[in-house]
C-alpha positions in Angstrom: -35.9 118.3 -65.1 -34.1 115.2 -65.0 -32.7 115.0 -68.1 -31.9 118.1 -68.0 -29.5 117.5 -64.4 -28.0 114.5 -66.6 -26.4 116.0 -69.3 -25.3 118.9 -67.3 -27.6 121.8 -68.8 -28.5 122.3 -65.2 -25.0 122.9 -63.7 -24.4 125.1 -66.6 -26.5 127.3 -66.2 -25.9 127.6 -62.9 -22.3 128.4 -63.4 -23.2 130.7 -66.0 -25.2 133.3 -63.5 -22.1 132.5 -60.7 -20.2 134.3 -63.3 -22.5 137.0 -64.1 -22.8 137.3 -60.6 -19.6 137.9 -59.8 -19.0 140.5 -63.1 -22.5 142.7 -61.6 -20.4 142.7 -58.2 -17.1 144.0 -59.7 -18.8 146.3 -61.9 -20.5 147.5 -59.0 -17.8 148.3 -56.8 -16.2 150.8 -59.6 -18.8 153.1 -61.6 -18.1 156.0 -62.6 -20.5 158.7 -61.8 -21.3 159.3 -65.5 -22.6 155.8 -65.6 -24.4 155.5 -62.2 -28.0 155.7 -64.7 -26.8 152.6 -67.4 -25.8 150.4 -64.3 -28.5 150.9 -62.7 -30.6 149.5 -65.7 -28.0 146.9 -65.8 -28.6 146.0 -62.5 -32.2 145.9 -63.0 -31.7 143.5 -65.9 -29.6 141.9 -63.9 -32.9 141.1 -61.1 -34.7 140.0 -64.0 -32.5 137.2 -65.1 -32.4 136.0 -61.3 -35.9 136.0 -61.0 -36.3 134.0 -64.0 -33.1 131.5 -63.1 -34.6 131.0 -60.1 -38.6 129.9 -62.1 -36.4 127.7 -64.1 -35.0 125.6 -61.2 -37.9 125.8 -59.0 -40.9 126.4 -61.1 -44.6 127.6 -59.5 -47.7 127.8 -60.1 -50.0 126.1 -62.5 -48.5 126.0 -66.2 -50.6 128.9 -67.5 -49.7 131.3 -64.4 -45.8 130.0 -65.0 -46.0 131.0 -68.9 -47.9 134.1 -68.3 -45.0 135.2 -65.2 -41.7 133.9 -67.9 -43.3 136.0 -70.9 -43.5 139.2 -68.3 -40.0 139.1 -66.8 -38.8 138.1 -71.0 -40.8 141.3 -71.7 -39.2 143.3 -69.3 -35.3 141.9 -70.3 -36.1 142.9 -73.8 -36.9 146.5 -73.0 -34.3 146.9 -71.3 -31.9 146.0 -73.1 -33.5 148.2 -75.9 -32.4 150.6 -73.6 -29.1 149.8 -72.8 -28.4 148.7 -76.8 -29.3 153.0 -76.9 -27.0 154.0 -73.5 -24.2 151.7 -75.5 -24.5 153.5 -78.9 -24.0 157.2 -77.1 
């Protein structure tokens, strides 16, 4: 983790989700009604991600329980953005 704060990857990343962050919030604030369903999924991804930014920077468990948790919340970004690849080709 160390090396990882001294060449920045750390901070990075961390202003990386800011910004998503703040896109989710002003995509929130004006869907259309038409699009309620695809944000919602969005926003669901979206919970995903946080979860797993936030096993990145703290990590828990033992190192099997930790792979095993990573792997489910990768699964779960992957289908949905199946989904949304479908909502976006509509």
């Amino acid at each position: 983790m160390e090396d990882l704060e001294k060449d920045g990857a750390l901070e990075g990343a961390k202003l990386s989700y800011e910004h998503i962050t703040t896109q989710m919030k002003k995509l929130g604030a004006d869907v259309p009604s038409k699009s309620k369903d695809h944000f919602d999924l969005l926003l669901e991804t979206y919970s995903f991600f946080s979860e797993l930014k936030d096993l990145t920077l703290e990590p828990k468990g033992s190192l099997v329980s930790f792979g095993a948790k990573v792997n489910e919340i990768s699964s779960q970004i992957d289908r949905n953005k199946t989904k949304l690849d479908i909502y976006l080709a509509e």
